[in-house]
N, C-alpha and C positions, 0 to 999 in steps of 0.2 A: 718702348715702355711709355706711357702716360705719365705725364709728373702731375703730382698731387697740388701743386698751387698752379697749374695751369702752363701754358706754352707748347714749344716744341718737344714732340716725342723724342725721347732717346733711341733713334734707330735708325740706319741709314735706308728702310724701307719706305718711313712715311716724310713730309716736312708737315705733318698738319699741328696746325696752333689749336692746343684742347685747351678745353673749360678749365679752369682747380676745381676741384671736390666741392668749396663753398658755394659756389656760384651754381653748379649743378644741383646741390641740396636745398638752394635758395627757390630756385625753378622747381623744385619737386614742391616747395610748401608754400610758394604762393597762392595757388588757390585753396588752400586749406588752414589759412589763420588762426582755427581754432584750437588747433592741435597742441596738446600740452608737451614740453620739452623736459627730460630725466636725462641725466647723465652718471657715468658710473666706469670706473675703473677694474680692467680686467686684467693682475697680472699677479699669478700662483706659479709663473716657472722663474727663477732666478735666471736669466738668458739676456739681461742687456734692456730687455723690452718692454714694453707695455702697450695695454689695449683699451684705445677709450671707444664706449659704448653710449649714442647717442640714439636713445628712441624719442618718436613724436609718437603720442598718442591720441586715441579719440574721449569721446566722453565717458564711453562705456571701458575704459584701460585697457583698449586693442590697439597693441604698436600699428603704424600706419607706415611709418618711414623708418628705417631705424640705418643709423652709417656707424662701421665700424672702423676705428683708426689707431694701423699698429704703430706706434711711435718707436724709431729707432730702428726698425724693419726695413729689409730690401725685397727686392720683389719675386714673390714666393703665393703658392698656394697655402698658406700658412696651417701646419695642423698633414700637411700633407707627408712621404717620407721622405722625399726631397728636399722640404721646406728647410732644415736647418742649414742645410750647406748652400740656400740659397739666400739666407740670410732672414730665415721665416723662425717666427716664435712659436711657440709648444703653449703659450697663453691661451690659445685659440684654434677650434679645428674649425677653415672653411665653410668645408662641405657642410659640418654639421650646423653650423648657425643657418646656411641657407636652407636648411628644410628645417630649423626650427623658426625661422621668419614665418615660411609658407605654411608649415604646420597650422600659424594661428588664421589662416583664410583660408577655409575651405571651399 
């Protein structure tokens, strides 16, 4: 597993030192300064958890980057039927946010 603020994976497959999520998100929007920042809280299941919702957007309000972050969450396809026992919230289906990203670029 990848840890979210960065280091070694939890796994006796890899020893590789990864990014945290900030750093990698910092690298997605340096070259795009202009991109306006919205945040917003996603969490309609009573489950422990919650889900923050960070879109950048452009001039014309087309998300450009958007990271979602389950707070409290283990590592789970979230939204999937496995996900709860894998310690995944019902706040959010996966699958579904990633083709409503791509939905908005055709």
């Amino acid at each position: 597993m990848v840890p979210y603020d960065g280091g070694k994976g939890d796994s006796s497959l890899t020893q590789t030192d990864f990014a945290s999520v900030a750093s990698v998100e910092a690298a997605f929007l340096r070259p795009f300064p202009m991109l306006a920042r919205t945040e917003r809280v996603v969490d309609p299941a009573l489950d422990g958890m919650r889900t923050v919702e960070r879109n950048y957007t452009d001039a014309q309000g087309r998300v450009q980057v958007r990271i979602l972050t389950v707070e409290g969450g283990g590592h789970a396809w979230h939204g999937s039927r496995r996900s709860v026992r894998q310690g995944g919230t019902r706040d959010i289906d996966a699958t579904a946010e990633v083709l409503r990203f791509f939905a908005q670029h055709p």
